[in-house]
N, C-alpha and C positions, 0 to 999 in steps of 0.2 A: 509026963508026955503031953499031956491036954497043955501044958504051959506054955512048953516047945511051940507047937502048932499054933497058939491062942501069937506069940509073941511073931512068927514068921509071918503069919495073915494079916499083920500088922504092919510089920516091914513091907511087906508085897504091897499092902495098901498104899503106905506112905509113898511109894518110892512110885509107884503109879501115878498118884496125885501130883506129885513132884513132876512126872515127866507130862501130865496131861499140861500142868502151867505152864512147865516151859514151853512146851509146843505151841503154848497160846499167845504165849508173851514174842517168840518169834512170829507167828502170824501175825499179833499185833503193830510187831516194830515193822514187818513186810507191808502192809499194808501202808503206814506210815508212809516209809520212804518211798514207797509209788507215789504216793499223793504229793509229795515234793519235786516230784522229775517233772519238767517242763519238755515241750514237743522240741522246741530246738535242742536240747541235749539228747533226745531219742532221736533227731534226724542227723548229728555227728556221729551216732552209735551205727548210724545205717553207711556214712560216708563213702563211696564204691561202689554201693548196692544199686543194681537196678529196680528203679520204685516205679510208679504209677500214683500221679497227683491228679484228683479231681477239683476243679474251683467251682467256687457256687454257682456261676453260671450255665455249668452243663457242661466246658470244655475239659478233657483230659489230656495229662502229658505226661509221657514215660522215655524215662534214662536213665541213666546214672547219676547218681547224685555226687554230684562234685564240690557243693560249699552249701554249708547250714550257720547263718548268722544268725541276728540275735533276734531279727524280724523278715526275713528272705532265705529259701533257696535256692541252688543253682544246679539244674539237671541237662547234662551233656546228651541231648538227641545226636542221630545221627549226622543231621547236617546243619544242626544249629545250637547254643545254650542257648536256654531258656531261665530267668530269673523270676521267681513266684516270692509275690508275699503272702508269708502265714496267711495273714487276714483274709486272703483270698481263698485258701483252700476249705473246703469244706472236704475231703478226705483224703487219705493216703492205703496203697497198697503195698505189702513188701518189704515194708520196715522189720529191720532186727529189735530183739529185745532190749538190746543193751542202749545205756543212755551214758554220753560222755560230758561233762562238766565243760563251758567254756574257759579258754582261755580269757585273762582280764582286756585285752585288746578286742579282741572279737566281740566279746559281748559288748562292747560300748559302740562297734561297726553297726549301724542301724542301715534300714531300707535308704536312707537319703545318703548316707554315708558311699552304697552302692552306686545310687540312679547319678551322684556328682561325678562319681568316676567314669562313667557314659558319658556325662556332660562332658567334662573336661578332655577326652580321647576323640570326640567328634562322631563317634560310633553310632552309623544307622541303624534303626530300632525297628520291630513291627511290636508297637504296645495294644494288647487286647485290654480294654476298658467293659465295663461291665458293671449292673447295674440290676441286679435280681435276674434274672432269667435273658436281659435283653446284653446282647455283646457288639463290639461297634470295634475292628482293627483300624489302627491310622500308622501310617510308617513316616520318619522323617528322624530329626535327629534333637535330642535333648540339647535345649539350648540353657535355660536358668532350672534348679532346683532350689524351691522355697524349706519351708516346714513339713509342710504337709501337702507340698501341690510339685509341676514341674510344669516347664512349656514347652511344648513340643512344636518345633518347625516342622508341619505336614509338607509334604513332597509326592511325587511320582516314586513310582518303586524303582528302584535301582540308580536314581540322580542323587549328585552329588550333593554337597550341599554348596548354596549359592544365593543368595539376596533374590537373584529373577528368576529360581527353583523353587520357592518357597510359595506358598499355593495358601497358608496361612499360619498363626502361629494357635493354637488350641492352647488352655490349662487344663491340667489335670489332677486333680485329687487323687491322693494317696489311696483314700478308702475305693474308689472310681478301678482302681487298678488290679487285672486280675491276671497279666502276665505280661513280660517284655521279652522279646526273641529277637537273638541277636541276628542281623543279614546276611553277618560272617560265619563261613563255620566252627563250628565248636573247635575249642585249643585255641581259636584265632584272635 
């Protein structure tokens, strides 16, 4: 009987030890695989959600989150998109847990890949620029995008665009950029 007992206490042990590893080894693969998920695959896991984005300068914007590229998102307010790059955000509200992988197209879509397609549709813009703490809006219409800059024809709000509308033409760094809102409403 003492053998019985002496050989069960044994088993119990083992199969303990056994489950405390595994437990560990999935903690450890968990942990893991967080540290692999990047913010744009947890802002496709949010895609719908209504978030609230803060950028470093102090301004916040909340909507629906309608496009998560590989360096920009696109949040449907009510009477306008707004287009935020990453760089710019210093926090997010509202996000779900889940992180979606991009598609191989998407992820090669970069912030310039965006601000061309403004260019090229002629679409008036109010871009918030930003600068640590200090913020500066200019509205007019994306005329050339570079690498890492874009030029923006400043205008009056609401004028078309026109050679003797144009008030001047400013460049802008990428890193400079801390939202672009579109004049049109959202869907438009």
């Amino acid at each position: 009987m003492r053998w019985d007992a002496l050989f069960e206490d044994m088993e119990a042990q083992l199969a303990a030890r056994q489950r405390l590893d595994l437990e560990a080894e999935v903690a450890e693969r968990a942990l893991a695989d967080a540290a692999a998920v990047e913010l744009a695959s947890r802002l496709r896991g949010s895609l719908g959600r209504s978030i609230r984005v803060h950028v470093s300068s102090g301004t916040a914007f909340e909507g629906a989150l309608s496009h998560a590229g590989s360096e920009a998102l696109v949040l449907d307010e009510p009477m306008h998109q707004v287009l935020i790059p990453y760089a710019a955000a210093a926090q997010f509200a509202g996000l779900s847990r889940l992180a979606v992988e991009p598609s191989r197209v998407r992820h090669r879509l970069g912030l310039g890949s965006a601000l061309r397609g403004l260019a090229g549709s002629r679409t008036p813009v109010t871009i918030l620029v930003a600068r640590g703490r200090a913020e500066a809006e200019q509205y007019g219409v994306i005329d050339t995008v570079g690498r890492d800059f874009l030029d923006l024809a400043v205008m009056q709000v609401g004028e078309d665009r026109r050679p003797a509308g144009v008030r001047q033409v400013v460049t802008i760094p990428f890193a400079a950029l801390a939202a672009i809102r579109s004049a049109s409403p959202a869907g438009n």
